[in-house]
KEKEDREN-47180 format. One record per atom (N, C-alpha, C, O): x, y, z. Coordinates in steps of 0.001 Angstrom, whole numbers, plus 500000, padded with zeros to 6 digits. Each point is the difference from the previous one (the first is absolute). Layout:
KEKEDREN-47180
XYZ;...
This chain:
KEKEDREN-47180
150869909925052211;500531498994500934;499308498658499751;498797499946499749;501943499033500321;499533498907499747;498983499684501057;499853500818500908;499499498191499074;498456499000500560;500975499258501169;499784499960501211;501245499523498117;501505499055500999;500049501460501350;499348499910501040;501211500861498752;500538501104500788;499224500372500972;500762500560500788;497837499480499777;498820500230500425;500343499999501848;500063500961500768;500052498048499413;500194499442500816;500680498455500209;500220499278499027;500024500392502088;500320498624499767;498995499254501365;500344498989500613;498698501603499577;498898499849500648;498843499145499457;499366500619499145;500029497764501170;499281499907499327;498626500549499950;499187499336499357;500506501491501069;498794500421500303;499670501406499234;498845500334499737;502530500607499871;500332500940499504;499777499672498916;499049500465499372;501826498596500111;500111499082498327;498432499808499376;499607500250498860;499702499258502207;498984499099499864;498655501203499005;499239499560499138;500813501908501305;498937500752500221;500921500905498209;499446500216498922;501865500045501439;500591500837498864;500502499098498477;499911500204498789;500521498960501907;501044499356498358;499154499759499112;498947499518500417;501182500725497987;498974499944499195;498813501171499669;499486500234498906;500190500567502688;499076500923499949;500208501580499714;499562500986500593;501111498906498493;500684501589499754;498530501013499466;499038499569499365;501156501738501081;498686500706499965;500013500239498378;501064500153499400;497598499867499911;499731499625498866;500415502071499265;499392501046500228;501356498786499259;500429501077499542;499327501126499490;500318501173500198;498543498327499000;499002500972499527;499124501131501027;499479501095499791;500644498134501256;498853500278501146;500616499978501246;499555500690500918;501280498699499199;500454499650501460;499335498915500724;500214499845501203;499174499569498291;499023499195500995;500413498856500561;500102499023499258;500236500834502216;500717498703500577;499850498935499953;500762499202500545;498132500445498737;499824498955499852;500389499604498521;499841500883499157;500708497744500375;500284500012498462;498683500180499153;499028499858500743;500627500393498021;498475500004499706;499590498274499225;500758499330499298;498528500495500917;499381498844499112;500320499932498801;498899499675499556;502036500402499187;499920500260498827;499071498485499239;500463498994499463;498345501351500750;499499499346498976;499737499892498499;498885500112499489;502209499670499884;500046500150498883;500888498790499073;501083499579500405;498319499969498372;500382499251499002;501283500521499263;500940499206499958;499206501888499518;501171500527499248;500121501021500262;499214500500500805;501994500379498537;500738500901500169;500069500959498987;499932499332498968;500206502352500596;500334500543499176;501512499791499857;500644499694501004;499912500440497910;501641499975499605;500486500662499263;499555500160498863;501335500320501520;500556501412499581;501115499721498700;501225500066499901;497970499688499437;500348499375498408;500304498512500324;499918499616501166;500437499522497816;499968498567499921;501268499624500704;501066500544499712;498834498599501142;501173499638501015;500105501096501183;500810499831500911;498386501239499047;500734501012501219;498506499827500978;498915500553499817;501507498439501300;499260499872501280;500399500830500662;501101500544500086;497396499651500728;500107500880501348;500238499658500867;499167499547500784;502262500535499483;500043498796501657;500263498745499959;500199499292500987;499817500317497717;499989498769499810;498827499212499776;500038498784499815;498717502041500204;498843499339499928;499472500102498694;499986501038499338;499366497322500129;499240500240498354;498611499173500274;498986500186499327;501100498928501693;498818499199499904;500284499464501593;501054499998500637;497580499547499751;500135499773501709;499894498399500168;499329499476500889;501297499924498302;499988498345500054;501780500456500196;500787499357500694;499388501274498905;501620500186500125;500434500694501287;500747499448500808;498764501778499356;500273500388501056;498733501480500484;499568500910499293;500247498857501748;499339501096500452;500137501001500966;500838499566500791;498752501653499607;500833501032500589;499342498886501895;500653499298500771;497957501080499222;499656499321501605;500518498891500025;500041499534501139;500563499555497744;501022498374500468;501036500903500307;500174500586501068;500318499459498180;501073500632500129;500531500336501756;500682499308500756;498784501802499410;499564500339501491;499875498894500962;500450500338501096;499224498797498886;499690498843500621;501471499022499742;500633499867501048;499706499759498295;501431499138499168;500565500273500760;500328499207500883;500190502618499080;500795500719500961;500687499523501324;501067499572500441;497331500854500010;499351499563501680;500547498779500195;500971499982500756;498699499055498802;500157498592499987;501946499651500586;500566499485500964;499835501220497663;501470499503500149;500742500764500758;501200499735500077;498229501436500684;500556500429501085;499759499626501134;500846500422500788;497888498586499963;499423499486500618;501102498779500344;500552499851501090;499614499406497850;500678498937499975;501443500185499663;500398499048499328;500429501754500882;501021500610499565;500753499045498909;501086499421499973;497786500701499129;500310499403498414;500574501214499023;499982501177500360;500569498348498256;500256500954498930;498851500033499175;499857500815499088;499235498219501251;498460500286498566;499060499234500464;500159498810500272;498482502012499888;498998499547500302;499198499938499038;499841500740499029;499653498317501302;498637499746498424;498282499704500859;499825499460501092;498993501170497855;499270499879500830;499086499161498470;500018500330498814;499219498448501929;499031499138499162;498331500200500447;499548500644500947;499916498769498284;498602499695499882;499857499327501697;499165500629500650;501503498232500121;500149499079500413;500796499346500705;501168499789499672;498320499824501346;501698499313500666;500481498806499001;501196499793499790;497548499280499492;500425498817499854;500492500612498277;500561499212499239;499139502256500317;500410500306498559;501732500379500242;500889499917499153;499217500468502125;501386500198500031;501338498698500036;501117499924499487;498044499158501423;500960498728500029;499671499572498837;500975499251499945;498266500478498615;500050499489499359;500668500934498736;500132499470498897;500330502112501345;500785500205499292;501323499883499992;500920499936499184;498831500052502465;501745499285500500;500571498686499383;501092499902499440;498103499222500728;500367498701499901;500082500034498072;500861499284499491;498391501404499745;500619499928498888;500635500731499363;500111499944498775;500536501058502136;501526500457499628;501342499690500339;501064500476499604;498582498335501472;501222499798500714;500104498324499326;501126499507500063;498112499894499505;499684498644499847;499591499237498368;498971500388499446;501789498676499961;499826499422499262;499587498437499885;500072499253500975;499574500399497995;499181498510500188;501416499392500045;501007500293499355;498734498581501791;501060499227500305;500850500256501594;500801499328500650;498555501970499530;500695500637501289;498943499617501368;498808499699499936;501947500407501136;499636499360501103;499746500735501393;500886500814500263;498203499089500590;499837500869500602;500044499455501730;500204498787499946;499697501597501338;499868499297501049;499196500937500657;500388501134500280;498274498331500025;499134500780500467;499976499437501653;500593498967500311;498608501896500730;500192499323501112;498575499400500680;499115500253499184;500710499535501173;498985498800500626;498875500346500595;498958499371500185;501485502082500193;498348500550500526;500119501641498995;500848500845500288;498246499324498667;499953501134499183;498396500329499851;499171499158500346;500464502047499148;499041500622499564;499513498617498821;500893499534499293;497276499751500560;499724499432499603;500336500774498356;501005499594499416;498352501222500072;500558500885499013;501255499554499088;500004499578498843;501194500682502166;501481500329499567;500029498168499505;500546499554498991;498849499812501851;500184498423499750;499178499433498708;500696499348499221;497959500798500443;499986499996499162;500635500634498878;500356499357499012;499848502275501145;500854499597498726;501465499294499441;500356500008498821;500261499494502107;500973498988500031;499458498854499436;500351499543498912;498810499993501802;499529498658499752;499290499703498244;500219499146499141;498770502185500959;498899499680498790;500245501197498922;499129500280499177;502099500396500883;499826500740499180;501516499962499633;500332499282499057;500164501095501297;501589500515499833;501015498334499359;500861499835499136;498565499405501664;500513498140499666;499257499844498394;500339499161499166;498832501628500701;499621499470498685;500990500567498676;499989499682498811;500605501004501726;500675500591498524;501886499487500532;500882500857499965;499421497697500474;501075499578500740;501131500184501152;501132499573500225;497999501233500329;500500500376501670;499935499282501040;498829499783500312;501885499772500332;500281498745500743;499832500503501709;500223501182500262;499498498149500514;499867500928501029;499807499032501178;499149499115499913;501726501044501352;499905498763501027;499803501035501144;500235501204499894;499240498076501360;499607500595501377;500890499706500808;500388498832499984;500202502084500946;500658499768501214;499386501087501602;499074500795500152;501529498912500354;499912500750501227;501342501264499703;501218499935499830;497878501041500220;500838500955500109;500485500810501191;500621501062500036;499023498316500720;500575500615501777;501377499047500121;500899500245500804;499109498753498366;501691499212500253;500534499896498649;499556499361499046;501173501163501016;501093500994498983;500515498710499584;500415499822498854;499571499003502290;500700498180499790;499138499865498418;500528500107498893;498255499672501352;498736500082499233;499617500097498642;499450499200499243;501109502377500564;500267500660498716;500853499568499889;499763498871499572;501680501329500584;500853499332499158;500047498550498982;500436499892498853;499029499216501918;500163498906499931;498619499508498794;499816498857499582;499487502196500118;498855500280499074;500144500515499061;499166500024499095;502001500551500884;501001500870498477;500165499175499487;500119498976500674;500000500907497793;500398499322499122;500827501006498848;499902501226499944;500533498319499593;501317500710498571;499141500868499227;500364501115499625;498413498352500115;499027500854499086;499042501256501425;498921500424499585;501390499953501553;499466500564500814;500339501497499579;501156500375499804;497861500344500091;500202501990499568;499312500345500961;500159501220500052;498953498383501011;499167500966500447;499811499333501280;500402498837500009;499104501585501045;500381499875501796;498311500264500359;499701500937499259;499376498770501333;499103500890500353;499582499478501393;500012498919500590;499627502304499649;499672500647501189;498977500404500996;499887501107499473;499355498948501411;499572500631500551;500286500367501208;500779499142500415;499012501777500542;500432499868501204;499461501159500766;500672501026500099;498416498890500326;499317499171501172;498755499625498394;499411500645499133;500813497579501396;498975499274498958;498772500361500105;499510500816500781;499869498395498204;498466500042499592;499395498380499655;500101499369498948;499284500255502263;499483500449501307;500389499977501165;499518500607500956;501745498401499010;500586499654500938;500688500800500976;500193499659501167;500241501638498195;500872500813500959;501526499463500002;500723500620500780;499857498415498542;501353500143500365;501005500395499612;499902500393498837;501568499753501795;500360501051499623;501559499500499229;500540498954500360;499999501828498688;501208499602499006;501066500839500608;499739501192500168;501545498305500221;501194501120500180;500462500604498515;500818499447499265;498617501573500499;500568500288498510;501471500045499835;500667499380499172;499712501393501679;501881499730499948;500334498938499463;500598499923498926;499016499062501835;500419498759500076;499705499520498811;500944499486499401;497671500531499892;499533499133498795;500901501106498556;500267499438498938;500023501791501223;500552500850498973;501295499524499494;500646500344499010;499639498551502150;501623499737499922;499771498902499362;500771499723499081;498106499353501234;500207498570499359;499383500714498501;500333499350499009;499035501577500777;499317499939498678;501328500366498957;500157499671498824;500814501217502165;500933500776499175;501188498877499783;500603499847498938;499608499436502210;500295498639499205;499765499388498764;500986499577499396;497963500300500135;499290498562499113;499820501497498702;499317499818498992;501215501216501196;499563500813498657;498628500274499907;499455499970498896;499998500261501995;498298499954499951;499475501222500699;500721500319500945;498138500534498853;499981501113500379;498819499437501168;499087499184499872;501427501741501466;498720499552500560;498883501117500187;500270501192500146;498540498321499832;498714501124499920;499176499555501112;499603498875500303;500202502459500331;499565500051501719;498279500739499354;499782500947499246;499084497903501619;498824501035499908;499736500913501200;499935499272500990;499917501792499288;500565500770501047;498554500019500345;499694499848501183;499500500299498032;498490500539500180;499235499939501806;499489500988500529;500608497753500077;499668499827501606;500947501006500649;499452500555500953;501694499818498848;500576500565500447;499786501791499549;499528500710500888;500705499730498216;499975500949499255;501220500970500495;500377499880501165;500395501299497780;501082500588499989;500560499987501568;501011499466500455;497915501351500227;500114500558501086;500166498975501598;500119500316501184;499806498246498016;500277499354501176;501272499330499677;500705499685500957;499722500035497800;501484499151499126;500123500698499101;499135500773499587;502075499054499914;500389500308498849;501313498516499338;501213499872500165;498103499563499344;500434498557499529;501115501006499167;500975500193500726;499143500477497991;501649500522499412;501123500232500564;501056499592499517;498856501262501851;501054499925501053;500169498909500811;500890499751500814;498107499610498845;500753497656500756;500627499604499066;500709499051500336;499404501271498395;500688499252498735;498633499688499169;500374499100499248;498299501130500476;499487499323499135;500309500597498674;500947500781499899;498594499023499462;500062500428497928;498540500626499838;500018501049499357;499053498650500967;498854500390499569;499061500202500953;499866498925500585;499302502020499949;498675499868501160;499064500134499035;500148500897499170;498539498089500757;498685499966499625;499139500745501084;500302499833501182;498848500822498547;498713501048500671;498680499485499677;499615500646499026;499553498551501298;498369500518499781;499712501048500837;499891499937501224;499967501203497950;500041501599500555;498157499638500147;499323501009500196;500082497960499737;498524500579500665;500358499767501200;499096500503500666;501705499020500086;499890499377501212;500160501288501152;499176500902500150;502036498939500572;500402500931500825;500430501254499215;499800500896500820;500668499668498083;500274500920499187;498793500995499970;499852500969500744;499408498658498370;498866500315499608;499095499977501495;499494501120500061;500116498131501091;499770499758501254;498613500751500146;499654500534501054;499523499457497697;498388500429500680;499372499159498964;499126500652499428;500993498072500084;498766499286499251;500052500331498963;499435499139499325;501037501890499876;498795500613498787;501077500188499321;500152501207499816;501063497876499500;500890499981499390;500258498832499398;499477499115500677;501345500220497916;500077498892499733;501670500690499603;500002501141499536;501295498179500650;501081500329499273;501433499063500353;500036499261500984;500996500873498168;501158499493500715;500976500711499299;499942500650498956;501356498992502153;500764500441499420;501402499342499537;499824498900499478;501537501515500588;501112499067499633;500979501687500478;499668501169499803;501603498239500874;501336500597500455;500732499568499855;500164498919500565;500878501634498519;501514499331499978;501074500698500743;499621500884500768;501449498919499158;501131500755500149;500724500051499171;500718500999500051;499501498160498909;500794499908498739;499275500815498623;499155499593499202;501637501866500908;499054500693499021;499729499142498203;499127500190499153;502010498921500877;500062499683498206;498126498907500710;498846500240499643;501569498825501223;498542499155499987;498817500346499908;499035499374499562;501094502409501175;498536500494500027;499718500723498001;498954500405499493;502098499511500039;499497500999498699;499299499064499340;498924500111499412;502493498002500886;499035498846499309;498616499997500129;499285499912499003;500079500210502580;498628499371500341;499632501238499485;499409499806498938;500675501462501345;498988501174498701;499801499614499018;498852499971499555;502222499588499751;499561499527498175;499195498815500341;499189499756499107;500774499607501666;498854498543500034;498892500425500187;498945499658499467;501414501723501917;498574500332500174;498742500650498943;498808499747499828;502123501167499622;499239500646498973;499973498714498742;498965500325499420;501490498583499924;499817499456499457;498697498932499901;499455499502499015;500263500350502543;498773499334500483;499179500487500475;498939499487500354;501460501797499761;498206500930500754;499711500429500967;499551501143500085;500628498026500999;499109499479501116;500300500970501201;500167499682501177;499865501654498227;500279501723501020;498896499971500513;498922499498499682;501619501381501561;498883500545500931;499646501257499844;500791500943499982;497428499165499840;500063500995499231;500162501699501046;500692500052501018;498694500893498553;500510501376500375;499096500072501264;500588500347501024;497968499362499090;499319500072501247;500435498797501183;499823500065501217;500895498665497865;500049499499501694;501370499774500255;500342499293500948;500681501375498107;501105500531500439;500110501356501264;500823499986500915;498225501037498875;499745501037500659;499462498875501713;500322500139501181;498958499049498256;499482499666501515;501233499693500677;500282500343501148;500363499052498139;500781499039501067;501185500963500342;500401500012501164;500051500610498118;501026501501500663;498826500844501113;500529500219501089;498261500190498833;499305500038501111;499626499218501430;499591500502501047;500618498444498718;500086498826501011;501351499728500184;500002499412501082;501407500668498444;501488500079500640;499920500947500838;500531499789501090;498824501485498698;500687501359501304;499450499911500911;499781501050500603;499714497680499970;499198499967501362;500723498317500461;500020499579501157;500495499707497696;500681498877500020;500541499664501673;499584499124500758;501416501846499464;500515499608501121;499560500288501307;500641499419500875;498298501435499564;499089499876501063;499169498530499874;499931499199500932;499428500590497690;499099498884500309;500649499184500306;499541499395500969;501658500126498564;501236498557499999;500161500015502043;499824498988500678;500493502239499838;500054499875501339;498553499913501033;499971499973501231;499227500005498092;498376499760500620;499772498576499528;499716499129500822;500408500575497752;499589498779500405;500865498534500134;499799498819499718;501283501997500886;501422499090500553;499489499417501496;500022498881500512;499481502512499953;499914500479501308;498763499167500145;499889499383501059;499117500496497998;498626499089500427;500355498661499824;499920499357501047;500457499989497944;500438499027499717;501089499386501277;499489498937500353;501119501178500035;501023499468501276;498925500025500955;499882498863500456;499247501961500071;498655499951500717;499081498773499791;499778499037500734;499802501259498158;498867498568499561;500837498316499656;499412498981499639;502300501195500646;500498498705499718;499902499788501503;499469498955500377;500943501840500452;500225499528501473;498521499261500808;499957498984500694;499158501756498992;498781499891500235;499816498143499608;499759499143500851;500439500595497609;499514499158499445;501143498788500646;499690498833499760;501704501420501105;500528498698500365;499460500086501339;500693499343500777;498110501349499898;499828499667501075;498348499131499877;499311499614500945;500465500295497943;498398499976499513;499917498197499866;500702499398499188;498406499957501670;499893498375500435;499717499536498439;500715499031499740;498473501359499161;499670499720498864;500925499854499285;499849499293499003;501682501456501318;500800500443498955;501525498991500151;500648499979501046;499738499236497716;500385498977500515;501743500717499337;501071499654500498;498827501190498519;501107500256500173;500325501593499133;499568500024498848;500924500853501491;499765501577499311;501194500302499259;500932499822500785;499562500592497957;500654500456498991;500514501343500025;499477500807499232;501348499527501431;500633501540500165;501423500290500294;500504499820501109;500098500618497897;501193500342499904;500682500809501645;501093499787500525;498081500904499822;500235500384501608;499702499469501027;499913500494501125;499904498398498508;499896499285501482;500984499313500155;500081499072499195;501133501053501908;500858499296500425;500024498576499760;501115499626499637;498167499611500432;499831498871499609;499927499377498087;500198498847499617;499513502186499656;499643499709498649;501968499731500039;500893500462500710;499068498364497889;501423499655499776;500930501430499287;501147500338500294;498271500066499083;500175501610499035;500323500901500587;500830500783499539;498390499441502122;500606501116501073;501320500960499896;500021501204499741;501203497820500568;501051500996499895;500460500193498523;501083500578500087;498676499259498856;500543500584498510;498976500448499980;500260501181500232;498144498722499598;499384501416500281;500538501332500656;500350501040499443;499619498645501859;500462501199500601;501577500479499604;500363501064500501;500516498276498701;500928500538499357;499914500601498676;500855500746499522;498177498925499971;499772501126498535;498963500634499995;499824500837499115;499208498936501874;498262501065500037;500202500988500988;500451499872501138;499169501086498291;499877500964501429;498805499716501088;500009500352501180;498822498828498044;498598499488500677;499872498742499532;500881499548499269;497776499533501146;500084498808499516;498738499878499483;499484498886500082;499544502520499105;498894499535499329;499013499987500801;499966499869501224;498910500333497716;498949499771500027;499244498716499481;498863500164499557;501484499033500458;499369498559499225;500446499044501270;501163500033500402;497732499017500274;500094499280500777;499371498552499508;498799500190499805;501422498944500022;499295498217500048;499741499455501170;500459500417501063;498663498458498788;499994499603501450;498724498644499270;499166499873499103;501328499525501801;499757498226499948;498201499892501155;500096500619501060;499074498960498794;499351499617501078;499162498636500384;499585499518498946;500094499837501972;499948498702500015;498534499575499557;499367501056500019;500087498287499731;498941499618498916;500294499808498710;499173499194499573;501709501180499422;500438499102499230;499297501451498745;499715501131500394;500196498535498583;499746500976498522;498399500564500560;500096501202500245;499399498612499850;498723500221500567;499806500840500818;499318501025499992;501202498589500608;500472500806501879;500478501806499539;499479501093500223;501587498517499151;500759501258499032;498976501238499182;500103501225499929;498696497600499413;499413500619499186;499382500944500779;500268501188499819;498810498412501167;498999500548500732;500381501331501004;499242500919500311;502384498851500150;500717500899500587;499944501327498950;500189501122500472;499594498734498356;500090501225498898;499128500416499634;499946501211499786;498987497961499980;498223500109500098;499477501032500903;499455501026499591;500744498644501809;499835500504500940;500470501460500363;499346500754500722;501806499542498723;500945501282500343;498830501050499304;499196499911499072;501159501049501848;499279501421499924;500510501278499070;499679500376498873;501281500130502133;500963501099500204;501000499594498465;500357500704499056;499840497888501259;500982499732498675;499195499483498854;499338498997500270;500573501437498574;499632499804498637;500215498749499947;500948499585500666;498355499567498640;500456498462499347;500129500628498494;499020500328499331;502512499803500185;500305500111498636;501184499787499654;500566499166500707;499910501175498645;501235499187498842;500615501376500198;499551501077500391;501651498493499193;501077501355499874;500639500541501684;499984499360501051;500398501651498753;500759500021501966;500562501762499606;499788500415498861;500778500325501977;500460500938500462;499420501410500018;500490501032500460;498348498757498928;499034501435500503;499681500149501480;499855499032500747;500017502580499732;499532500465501199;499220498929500527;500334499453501051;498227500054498038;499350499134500963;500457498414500578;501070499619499524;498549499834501021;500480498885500723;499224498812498740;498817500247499767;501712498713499574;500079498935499178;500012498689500794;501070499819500581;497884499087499615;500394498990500245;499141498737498394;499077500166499202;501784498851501037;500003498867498888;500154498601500195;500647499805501029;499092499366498523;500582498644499902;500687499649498640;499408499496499045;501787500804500987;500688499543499420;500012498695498361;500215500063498790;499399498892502259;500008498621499700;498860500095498405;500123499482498890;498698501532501774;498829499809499216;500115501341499050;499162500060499100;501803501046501000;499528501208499573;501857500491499158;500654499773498982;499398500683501789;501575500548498816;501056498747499856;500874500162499148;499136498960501379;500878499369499745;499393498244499493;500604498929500063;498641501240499675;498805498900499213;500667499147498821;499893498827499645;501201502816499684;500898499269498916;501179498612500152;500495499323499099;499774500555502961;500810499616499904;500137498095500480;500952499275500288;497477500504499581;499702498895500372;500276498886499663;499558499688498895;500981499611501602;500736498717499784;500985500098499370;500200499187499097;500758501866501183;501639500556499704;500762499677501448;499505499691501084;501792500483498552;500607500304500886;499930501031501138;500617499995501066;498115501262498268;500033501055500572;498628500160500816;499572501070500434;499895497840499680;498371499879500480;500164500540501451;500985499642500646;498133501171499874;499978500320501462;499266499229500120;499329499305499237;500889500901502791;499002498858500661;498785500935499603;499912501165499611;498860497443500757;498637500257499682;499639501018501363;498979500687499968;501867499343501122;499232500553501211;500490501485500394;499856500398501156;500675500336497934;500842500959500068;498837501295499457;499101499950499162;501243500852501470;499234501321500144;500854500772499759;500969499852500745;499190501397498111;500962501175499668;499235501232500334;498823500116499659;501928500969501117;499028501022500460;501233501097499430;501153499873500413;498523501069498729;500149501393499905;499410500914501350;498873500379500320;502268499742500193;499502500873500680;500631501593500237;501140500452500102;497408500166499930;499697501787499833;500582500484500972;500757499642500902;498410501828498503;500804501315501277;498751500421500804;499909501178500347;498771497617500086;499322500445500342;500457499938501738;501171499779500309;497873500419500623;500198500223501650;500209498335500192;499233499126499595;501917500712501075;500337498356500267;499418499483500925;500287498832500261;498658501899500575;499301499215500499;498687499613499233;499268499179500555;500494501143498669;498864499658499393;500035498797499152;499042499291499694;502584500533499861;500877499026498829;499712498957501332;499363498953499879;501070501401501077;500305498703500935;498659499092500639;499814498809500249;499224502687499889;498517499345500163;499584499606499123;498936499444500273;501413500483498209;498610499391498891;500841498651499928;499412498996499598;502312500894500872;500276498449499421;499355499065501621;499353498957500098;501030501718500655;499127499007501358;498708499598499317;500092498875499507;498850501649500333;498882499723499706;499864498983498739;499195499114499714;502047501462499619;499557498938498676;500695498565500533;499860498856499568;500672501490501169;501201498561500424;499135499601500837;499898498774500058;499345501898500710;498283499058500794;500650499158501404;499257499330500717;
């Protein structure tokens, strides 16, 4: 029976697809195949299809699976990397001379490589607001192939009607590519809004305990996904067999954590618009955020990632993160523990004096599945 057939449960999907009991042994869990090559049963006769693990491996494999049933894609691919996956994307879908419309608040990362990497070999690339579909359009140009995305942003939190932008992309001949990652499977599924492509940094909420580095890529168009395999294996940049295994270990718990730290996060935003320090808070669930109702029309939750503004100016910000206890001061976001950052000075550093610069006074908090009163007592204290 197929991995598809399972259920149509995401939580069912989440624990089985991909994880078929390892035949030799039975053992439910897939095994680690750590291994470089393959025996072959004379010249040309693979086992499975397997000859070398830059090509394909049995624990990716397993994981690929997972992935594109998660996202009810036809092919999942798993990388080294979130930023190895968008950059195999972008050079399979993209030639020098071709044009791109990125949107205005993105992962510092994804922007540099637009800016300092990808423009160097003649890729053209302009900023819009991607919450007004007015926006994008009007940012297309004749040479436009590619749409991008995030939604719920980085750092900002705001939010894209994918419907809506799938139509202008499918207009202009341009594929659009949704980074789902703040969100993850279990809260959207950008392919059933119309997108072409979902990007994953599977360390984030995927992977969801720290101790993972990976990304991934989902299509729905099986001929696109065979393209990005041959790119992938042409450039390398796989995830290998141990932190493929992690991150299929960190999906089968995926959708409990996604509803804990939905459930904390709407807690610590409410908290923070009642807080005298706090001049203005970033959350897709708060009635008031502009994103509210097309959130709540394509998320089943609204996340774990909260921003928030406070008055004293970059300084003020800093010390608010200094100070925090309970929450880590570090880089990166969607593990169990609680993450807070400044932005301005730390992941998004790349984007200074761009179009995409956050304010200096902005605070980004990952927040965990730890006891929410404790989340709520360490930001009082740090907020002083």
């Amino acid at each position: 029976m197929s991995d598809r057939h399972i259920s149509q449960h995401f939580e069912t999907v989440a624990i089985h697809a991909g994880n078929t009991a390892d035949p030799l042994t039975g053992a439910v869990v897939p095994p680690i195949y750590q291994v470089s090559t393959y025996k072959q049963d004379g010249v040309g006769g693979l086992r499975g299809g397997y000859e070398y693990s830059r090509s394909a491996n049995p624990t990716r494999t397993a994981l690929e699976e997972n992935l594109a049933a998660l996202e009810g894609g036809r092919r999942g691919l798993a990388f080294a990397s979130g930023l190895a996956a968008e950059d195999c994307l972008l050079r399979t879908l993209l030639s020098p001379g071709d044009h791109v419309v990125i949107p205005n608040d993105a992962y510092g990362g994804t922007f540099r490589l637009f800016a300092k990497v990808v423009s160097r070999w003649g890729v053209e690339w302009s900023v819009a607001d991607s919450s007004d579909p007015a926006a994008v359009r009007a940012a297309i140009t004749p040479k436009t192939k590619v749409v991008w995305v995030e939604t719920p942003s980085n750092p900002l939190l705001g939010i894209t009607d994918i419907a809506a932008l799938s139509h202008v992309a499918r207009e202009a001949g341009a594929k659009l590519v949704v980074d789902n990652t703040f969100a993850s499977p279990y809260l959207q599924q950008p392919l059933a809004l119309g997108a072409d492509v979902v990007v994953h940094s599977l360390t984030k909420y995927m992977g969801g305990h720290s101790d993972v580095v990976g990304g991934a890529l989902v299509v729905g168009d099986q001929e696109l996904g065979e393209e990005l395999a041959y790119h992938q294996n042409a450039m390398g940049a796989v995830a290998g067999p141990m932190d493929s295994w992690l991150v299929l270990r960190g999906i089968k718990t995926l959708a409990v954590r996604m509803d804990r730290h939905s459930e904390n996060a709407t807690k610590v935003a409410e908290m923070l618009t009642r807080h005298a320090r706090v001049t203005r808070v970033l959350y897709p669930g708060l009635p008031e955020h502009p994103g509210h109702e097309t959130a709540a029309k394509q998320m089943r939750a609204f996340g774990g990632m909260v921003s928030f503004q406070v008055e004293g100016g970059e300084e003020a910000a800093v010390e608010v993160c200094n100070r925090a206890k309970v929450f880590t001061l570090g880089e990166s976001l969607g593990g169990v523990e609680s993450l807070i950052e400044h932005p301005g000075r730390m992941t998004h550093a790349s984007v200074a004096g761009s179009l995409l610069e956050v304010p200096a006074d902005l605070v980004r908090l990952s927040v965990g599945i730890e006891n929410i009163d404790d989340l709520l007592e360490d930001l009082k204290q740090a907020l002083g």
